[in-house]
N, CA, C and O of each residue as an XYZ file, in Angstrom:
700
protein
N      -8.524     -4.410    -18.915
C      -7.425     -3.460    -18.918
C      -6.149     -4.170    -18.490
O      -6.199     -4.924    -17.519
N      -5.067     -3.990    -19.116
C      -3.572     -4.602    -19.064
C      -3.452     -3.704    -17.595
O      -4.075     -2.688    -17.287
N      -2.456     -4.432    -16.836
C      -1.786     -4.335    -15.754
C      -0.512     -3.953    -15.443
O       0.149     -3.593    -14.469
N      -0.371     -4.213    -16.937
C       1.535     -4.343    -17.053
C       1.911     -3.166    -17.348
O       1.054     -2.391    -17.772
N       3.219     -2.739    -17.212
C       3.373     -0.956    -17.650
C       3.263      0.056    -16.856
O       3.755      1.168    -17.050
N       2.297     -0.456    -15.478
C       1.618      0.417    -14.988
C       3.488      1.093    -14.062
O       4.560      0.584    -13.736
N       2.665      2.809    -14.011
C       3.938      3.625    -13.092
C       2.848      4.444    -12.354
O       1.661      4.644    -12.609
N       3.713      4.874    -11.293
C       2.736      6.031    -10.665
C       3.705      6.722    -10.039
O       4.577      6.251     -9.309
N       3.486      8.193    -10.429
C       4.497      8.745     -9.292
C       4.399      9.739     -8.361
O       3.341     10.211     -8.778
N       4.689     10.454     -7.385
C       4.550     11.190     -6.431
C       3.299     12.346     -5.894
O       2.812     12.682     -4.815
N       3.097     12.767     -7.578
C       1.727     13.835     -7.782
C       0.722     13.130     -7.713
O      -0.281     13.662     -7.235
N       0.640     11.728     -8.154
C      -0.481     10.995     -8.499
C      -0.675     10.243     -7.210
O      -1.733      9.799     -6.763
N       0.498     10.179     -6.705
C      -0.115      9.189     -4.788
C      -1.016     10.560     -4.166
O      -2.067     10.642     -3.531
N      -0.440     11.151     -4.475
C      -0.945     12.753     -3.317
C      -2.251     13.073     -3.674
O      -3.041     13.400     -2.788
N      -2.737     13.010     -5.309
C      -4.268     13.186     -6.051
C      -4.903     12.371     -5.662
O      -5.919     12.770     -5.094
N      -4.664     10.531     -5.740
C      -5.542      9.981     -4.835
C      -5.751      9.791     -3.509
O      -6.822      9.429     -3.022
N      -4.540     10.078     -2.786
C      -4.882     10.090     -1.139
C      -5.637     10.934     -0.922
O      -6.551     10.547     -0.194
N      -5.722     12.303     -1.318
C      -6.519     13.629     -1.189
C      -7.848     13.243     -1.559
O      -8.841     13.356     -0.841
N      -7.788     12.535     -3.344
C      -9.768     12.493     -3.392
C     -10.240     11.851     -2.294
O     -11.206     12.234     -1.634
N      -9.333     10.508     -1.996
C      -9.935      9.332     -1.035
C     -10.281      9.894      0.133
O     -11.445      9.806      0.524
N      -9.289     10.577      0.885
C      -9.416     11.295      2.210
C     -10.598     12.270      2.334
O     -11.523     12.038      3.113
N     -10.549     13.569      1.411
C     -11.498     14.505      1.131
C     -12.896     14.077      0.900
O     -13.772     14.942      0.886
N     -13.363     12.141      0.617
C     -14.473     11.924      0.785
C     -14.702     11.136      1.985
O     -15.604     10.299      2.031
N     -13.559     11.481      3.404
C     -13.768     10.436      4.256
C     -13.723      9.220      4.175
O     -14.431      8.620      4.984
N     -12.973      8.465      3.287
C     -11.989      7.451      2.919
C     -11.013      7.380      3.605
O     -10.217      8.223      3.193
N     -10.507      6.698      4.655
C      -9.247      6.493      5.244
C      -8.541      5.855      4.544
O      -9.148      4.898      4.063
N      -7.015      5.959      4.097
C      -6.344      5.095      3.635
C      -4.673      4.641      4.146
O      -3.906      5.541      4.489
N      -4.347      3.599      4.152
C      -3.069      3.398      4.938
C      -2.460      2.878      3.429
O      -3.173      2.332      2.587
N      -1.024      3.150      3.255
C       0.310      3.104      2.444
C       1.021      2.066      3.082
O       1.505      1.990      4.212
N       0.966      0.779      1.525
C       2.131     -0.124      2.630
C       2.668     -0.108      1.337
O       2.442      0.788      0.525
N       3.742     -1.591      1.028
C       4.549     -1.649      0.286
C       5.748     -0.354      0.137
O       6.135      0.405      1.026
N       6.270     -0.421     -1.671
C       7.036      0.607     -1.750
C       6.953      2.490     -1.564
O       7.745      3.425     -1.457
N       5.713      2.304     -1.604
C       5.336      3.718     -1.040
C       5.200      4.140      0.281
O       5.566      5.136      0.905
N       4.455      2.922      0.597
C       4.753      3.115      2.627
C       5.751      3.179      2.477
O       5.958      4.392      2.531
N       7.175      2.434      2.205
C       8.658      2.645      2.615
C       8.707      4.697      2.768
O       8.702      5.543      3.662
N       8.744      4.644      1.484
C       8.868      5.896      0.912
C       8.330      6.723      1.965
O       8.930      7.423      2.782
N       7.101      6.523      1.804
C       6.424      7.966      3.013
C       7.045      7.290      4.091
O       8.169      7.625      3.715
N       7.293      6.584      5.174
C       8.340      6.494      6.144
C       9.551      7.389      6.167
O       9.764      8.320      6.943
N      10.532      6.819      4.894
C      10.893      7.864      4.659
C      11.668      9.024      4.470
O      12.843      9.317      4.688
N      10.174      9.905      3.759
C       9.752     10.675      3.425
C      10.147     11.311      2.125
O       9.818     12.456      1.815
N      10.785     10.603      1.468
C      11.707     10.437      0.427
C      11.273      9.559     -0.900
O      11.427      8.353     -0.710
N      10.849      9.846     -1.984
C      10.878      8.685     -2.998
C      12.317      8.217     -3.724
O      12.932      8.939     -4.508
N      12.767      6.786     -3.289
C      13.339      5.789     -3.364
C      13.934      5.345     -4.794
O      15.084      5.060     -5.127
N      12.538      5.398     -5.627
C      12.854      4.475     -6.507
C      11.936      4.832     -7.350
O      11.168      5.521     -6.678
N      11.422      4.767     -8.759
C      10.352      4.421     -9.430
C       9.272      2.955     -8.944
O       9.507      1.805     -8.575
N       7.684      4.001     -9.264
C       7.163      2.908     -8.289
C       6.055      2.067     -9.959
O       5.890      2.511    -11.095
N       5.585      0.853     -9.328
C       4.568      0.128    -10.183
C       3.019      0.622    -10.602
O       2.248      0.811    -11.542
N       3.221      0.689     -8.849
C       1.690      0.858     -8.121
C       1.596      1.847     -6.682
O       2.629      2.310     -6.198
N       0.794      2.001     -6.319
C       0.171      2.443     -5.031
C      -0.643      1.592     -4.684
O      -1.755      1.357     -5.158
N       0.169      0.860     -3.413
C      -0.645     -0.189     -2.867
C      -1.395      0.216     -1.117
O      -0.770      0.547     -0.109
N      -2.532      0.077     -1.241
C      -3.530      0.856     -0.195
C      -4.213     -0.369      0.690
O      -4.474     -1.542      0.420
N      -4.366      0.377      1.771
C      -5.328     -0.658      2.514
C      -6.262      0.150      2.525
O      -5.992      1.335      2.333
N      -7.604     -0.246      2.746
C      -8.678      0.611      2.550
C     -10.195     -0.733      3.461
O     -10.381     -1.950      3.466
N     -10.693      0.145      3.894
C     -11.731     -0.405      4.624
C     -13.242     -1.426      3.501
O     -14.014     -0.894      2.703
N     -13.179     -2.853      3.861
C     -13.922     -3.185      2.921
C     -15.312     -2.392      2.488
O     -15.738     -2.176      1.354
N     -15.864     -2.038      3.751
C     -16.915     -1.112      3.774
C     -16.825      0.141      2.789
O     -17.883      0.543      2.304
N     -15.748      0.721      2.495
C     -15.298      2.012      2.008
C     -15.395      1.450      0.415
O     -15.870      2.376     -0.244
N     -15.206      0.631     -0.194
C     -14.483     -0.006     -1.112
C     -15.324      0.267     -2.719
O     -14.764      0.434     -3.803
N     -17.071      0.242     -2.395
C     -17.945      0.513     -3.520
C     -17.477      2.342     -3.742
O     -17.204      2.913     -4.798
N     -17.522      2.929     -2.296
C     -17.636      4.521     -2.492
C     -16.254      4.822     -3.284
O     -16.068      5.873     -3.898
N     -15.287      3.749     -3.194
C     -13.801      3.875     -3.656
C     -13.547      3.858     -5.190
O     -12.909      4.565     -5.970
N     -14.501      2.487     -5.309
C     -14.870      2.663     -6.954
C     -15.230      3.353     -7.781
O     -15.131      3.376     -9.008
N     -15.724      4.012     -6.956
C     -16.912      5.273     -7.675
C     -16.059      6.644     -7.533
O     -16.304      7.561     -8.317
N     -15.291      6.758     -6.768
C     -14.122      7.989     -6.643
C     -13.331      7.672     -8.003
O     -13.443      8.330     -9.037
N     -12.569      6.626     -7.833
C     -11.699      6.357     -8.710
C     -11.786      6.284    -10.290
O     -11.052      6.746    -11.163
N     -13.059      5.466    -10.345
C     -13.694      5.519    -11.939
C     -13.685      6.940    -12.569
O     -13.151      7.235    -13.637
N     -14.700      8.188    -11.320
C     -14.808      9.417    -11.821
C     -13.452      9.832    -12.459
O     -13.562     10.517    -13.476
N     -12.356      9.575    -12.094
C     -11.124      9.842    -12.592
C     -10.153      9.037    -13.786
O      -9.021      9.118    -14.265
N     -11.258      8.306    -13.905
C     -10.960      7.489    -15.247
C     -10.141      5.868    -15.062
O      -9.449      5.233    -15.857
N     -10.379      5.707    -14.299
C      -9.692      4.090    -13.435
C     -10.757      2.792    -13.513
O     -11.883      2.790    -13.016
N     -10.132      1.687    -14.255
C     -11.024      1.038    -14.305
C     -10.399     -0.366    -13.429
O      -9.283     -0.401    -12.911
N     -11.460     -1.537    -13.411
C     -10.782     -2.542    -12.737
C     -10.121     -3.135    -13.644
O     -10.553     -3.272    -14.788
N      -8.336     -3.806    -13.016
C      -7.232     -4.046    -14.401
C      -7.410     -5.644    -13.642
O      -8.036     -6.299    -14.476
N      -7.197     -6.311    -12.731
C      -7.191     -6.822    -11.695
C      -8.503     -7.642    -10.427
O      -9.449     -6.985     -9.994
N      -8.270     -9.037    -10.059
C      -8.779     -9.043     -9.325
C     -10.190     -8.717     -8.605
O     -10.757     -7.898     -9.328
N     -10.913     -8.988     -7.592
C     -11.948     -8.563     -7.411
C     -12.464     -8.386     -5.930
O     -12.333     -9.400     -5.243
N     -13.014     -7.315     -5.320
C     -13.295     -7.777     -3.741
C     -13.900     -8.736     -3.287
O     -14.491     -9.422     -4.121
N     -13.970     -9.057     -2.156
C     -13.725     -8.502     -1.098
C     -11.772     -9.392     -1.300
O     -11.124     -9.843     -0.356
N     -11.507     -9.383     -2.177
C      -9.537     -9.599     -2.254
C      -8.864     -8.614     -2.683
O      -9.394     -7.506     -2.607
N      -7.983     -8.691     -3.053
C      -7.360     -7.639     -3.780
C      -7.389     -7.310     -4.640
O      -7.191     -8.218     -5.447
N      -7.632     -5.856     -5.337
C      -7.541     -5.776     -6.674
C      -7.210     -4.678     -7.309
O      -7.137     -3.700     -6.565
N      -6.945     -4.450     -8.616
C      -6.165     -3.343     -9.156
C      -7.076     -2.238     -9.348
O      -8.116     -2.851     -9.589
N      -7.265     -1.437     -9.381
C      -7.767     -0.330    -10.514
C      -6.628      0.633    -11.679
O      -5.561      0.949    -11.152
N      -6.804      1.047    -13.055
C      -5.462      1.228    -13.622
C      -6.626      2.418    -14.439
O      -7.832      2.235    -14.601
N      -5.905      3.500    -14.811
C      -6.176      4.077    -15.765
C      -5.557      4.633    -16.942
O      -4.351      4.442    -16.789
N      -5.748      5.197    -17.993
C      -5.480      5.354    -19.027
C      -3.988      5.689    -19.340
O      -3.500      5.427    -20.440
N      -3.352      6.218    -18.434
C      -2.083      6.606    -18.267
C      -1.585      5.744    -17.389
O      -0.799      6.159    -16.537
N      -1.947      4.404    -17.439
C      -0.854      3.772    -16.691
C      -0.777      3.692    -15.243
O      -0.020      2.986    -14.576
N      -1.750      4.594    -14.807
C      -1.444      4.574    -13.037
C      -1.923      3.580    -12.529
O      -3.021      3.131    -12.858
N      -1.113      3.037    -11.573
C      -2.605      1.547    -11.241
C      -2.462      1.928     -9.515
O      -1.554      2.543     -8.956
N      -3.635      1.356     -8.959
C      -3.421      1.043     -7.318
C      -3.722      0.495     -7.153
O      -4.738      0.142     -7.752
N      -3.065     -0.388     -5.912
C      -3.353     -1.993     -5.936
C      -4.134     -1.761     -4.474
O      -3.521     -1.266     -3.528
N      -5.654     -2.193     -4.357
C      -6.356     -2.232     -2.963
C      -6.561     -3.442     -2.025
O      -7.397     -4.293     -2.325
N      -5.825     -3.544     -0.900
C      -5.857     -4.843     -0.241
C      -7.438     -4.407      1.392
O      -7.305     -4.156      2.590
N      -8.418     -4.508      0.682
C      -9.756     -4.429      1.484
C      -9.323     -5.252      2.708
O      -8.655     -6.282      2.611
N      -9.821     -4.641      4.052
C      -9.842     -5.238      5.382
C     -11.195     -4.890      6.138
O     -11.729     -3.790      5.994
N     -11.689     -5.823      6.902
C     -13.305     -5.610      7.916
C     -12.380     -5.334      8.839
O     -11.352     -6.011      8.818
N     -12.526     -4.362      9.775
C     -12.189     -4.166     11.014
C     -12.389     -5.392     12.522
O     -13.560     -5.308     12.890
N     -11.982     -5.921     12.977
C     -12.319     -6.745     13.827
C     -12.487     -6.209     15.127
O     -11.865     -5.149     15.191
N     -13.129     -6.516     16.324
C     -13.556     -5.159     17.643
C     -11.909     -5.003     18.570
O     -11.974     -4.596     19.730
N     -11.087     -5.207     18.215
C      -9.999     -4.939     18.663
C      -9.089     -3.903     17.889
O      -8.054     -3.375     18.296
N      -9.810     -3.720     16.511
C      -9.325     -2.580     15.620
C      -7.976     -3.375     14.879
O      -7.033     -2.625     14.630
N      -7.823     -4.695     14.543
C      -6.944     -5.118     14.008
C      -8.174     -5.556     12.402
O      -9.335     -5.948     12.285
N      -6.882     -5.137     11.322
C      -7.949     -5.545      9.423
C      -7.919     -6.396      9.075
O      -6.884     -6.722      8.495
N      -8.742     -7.113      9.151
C      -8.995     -8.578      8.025
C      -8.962     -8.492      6.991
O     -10.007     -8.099      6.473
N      -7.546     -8.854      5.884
C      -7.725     -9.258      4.775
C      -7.967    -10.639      4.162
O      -7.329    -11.623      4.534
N      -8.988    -10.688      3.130
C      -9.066    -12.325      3.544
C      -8.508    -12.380      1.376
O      -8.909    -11.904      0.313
N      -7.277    -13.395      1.950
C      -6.298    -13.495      0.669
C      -7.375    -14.352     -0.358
O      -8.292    -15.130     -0.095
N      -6.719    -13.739     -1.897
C      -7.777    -14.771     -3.075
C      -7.450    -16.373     -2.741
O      -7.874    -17.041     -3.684
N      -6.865    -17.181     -1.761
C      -6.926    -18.483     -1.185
C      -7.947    -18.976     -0.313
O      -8.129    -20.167     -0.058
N      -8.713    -17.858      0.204
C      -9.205    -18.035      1.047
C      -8.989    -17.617      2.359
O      -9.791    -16.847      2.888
N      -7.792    -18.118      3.080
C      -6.973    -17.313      4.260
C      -7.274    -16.138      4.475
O      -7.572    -15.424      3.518
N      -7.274    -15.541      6.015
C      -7.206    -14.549      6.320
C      -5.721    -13.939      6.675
O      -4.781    -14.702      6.893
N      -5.584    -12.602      6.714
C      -3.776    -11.834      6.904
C      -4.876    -11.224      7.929
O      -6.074    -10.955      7.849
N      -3.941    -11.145      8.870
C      -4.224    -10.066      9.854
C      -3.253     -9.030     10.033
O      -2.083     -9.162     10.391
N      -4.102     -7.602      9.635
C      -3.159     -6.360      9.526
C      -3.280     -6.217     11.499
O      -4.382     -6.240     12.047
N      -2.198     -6.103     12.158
C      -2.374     -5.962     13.723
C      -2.561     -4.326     13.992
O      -1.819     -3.459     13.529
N      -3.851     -4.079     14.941
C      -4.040     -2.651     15.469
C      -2.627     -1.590     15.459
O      -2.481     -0.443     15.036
N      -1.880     -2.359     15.993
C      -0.625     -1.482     16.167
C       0.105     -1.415     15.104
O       0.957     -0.529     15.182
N       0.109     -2.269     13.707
C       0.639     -1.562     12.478
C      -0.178     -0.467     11.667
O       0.333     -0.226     10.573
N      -1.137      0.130     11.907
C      -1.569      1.309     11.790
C      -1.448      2.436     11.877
O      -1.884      3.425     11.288
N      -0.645      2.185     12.876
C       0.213      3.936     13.989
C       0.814      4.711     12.740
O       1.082      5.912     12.787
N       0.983      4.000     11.739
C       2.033      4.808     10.941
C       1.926      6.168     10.464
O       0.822      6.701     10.572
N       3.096      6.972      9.841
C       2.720      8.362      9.114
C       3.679      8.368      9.042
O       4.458      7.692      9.713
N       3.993      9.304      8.021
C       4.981     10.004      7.163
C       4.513     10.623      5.839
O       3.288     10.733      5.803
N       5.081     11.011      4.862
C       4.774     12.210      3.592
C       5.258     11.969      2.105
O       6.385     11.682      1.700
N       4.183     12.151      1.469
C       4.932     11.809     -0.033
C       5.048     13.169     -0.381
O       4.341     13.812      0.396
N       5.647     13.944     -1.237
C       5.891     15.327     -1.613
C       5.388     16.515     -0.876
O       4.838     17.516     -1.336
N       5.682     16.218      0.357
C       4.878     17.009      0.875
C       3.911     16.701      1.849
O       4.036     17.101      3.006
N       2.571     15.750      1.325
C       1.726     15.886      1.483
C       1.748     14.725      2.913
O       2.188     13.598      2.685
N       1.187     15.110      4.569
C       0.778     13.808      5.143
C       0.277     12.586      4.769
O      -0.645     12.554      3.955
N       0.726     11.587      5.223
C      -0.075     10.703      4.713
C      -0.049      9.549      6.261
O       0.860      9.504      7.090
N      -1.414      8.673      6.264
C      -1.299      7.361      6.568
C      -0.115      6.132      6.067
O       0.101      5.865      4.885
N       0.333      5.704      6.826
C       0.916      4.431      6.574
C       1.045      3.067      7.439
O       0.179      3.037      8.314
N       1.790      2.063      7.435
C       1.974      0.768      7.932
C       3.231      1.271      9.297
O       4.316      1.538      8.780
N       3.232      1.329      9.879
C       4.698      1.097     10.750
C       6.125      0.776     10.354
O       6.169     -0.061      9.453
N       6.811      1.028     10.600
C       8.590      0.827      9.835
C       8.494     -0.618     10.271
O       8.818     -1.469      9.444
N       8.104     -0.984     11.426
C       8.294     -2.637     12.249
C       7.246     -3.247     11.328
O       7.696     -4.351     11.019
N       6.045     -3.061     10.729
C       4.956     -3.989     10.068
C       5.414     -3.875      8.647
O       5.093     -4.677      7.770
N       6.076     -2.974      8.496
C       6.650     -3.108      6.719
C       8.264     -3.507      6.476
O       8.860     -3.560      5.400
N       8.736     -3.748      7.718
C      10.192     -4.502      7.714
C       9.751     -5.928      8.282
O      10.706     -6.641      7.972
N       8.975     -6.596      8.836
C       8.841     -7.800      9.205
C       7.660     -8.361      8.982
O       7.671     -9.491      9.471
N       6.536     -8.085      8.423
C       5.324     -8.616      8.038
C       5.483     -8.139      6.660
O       5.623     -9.111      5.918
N       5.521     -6.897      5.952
C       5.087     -6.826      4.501
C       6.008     -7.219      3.781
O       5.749     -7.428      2.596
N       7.315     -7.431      4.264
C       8.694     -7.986      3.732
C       8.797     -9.683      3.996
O       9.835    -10.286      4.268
N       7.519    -10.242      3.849
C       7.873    -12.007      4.249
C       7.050    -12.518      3.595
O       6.510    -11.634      2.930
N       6.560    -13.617      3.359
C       5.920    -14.804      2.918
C       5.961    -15.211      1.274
O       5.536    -16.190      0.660
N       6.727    -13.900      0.832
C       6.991    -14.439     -1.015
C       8.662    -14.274     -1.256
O       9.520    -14.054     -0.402
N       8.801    -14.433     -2.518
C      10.813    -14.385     -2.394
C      10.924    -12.688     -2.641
O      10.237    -12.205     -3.541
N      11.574    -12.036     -2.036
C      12.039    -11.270     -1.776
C      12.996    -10.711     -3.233
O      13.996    -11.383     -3.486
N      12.716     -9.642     -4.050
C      13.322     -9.202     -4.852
C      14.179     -7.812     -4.671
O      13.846     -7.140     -3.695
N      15.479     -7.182     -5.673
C      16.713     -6.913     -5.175
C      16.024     -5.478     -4.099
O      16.551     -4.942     -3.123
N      14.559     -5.162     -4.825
C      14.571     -3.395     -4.545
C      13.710     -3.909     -2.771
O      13.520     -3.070     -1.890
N      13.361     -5.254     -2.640
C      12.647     -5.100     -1.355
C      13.990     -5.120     -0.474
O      14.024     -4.123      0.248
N      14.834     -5.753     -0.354
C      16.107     -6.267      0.187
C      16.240     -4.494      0.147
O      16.297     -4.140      1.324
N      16.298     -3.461     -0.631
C      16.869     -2.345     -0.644
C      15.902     -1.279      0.281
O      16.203     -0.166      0.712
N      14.778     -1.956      0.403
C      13.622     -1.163      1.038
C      14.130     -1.709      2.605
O      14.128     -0.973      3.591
N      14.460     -2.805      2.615
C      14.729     -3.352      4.433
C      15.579     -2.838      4.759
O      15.602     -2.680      5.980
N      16.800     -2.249      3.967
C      18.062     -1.864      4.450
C      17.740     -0.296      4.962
O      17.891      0.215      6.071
N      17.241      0.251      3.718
C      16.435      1.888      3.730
C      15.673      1.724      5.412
O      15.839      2.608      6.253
N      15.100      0.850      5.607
C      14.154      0.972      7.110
C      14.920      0.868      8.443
O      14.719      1.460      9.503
N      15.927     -0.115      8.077
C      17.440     -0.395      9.141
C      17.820      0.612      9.151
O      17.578      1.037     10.281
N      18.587      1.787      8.259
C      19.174      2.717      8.496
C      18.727      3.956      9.224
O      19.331      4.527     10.131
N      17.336      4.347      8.572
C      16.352      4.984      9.288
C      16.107      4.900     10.477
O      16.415      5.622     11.425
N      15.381      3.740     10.383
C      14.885      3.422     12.443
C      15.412      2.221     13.276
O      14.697      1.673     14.115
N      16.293      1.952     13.097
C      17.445      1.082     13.262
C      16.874      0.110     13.646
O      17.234     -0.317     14.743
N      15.707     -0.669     12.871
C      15.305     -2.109     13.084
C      16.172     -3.274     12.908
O      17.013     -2.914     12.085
N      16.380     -4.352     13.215
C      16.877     -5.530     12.763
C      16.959     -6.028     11.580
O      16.233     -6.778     10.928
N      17.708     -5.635     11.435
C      17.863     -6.246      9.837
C      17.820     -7.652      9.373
O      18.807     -8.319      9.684
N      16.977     -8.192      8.759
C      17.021     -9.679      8.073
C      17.698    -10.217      7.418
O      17.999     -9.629      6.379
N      18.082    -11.104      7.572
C      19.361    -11.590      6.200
C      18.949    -11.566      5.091
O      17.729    -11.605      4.932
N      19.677    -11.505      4.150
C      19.724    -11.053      2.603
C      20.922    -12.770      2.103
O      21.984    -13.260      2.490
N      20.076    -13.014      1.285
C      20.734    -14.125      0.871
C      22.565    -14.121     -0.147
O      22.851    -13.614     -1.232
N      23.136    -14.655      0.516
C      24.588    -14.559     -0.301
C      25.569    -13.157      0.744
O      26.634    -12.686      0.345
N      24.971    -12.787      1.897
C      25.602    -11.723      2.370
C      26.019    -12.182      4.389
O      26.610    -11.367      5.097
C-alpha cells in the first residue's frame, strides 16, 4: 500500500482514539496532532496520526485497525510503522516497552533506543471535542522538534507552543 497522499482529519483522529481506547488501548498523540490537541485547535491539514502505543498493545492494534480496513503501508514492529487505508488515512505507530520507572522504549529502525521520559506523558488536551492523551508542550517543543531538519510547518508548530505555554523558543534559522 502507497504511503503517499495519505490525509487524516479531525473525525478520523477521534474514530481511532475511541476504537483504540474503548478496547483498553492506551494511546499518546505526538507530532502535529499532539500540537493540535495541546492546543486544542486544528492548525493545519494533517499527513498522519502519529501515536505512541504500547509494544505489548501493538498485535491487538492490528487487529482493531485492519477490522476497519487499514493495512500495513510502512515499516514493521517492534519500529515504526504505518498502517493506511483505503481512503488515504494513515497512522504512523512509534511502539514503546515500558521500562520500571514508567519511561517508553522506542527502539529506532537503526537500532538505537529514544527514550520517551515518564514525565512526557502527563499530557492532554482535545481534538473536536473529544479528550485525548498526549506528549507534554515541553516534550513536543524540545524532544519531538530535534534530531532531523526542521520544516516551515514544525518551526510554525514551536511558535504555536511558545505562544500558548510560553516555552522557550528555539531559533529558527535566518531570524
Amino acid at each position: 500500500m502507497d504511503y503517499t497522499g495519505c490525509q487524516i482529519d479531525a473525525a478520523s483522529v477521534v474514530e481511532v482514539v475511541r476504537l483504540l481506547e474503548g478496547a483498553g488501548i492506551e494511546v499518546w498523540l505526538h507530532g502535529g496532532w499532539g500540537v493540535d490537541a495541546l492546543l486544542e485547535e486544528q492548525t493545519r491539514v494533517h499527513k498522519d496520526l502519529d501515536l505512541i502505543v504500547a509494544l505489548s498493545d501493538v498485535p491487538r492494534y492490528q487487529e482493531l485497525l485492519a477490522g476497519r480496513g487499514f493495512q500495513m503501508a510502512e515499516g514493521e514492529p517492534p519500529s515504526c510503522f504505518v498502517m493506511a487505508d483505503a481512503e488515504a488515512r494513515c497512522v504512523d505507530v512509534h511502539p514503546i516497552a515500558w521500562d520500571e520507572w514508567g519511561n517508553g522504549i522506542y527502539r529506532m529502525e537503526n537500532g538505537e533506543d529514544w527514550v520517551y521520559t515518564a514525565s512526557g506523558f502527563a499530557g492532554g488536551g482535545s481534538i473536536a471535542g473529544q479528550r485525548v492523551r498526549c506528549l507534554t508542550p515541553e516534550y513536543q517543543m524540545f524532544l519531538c522538534h530535534s534530531g532531523y531538519r526542521l520544516k516551515e510547518k514544525d518551526f510554525r508548530e514551536m511558535e504555536a507552543l511558545h505562544e500558548r505555554f510560553g516555552l522557550e523558543l528555539v531559533g529558527r534559522p535566518g531570524r
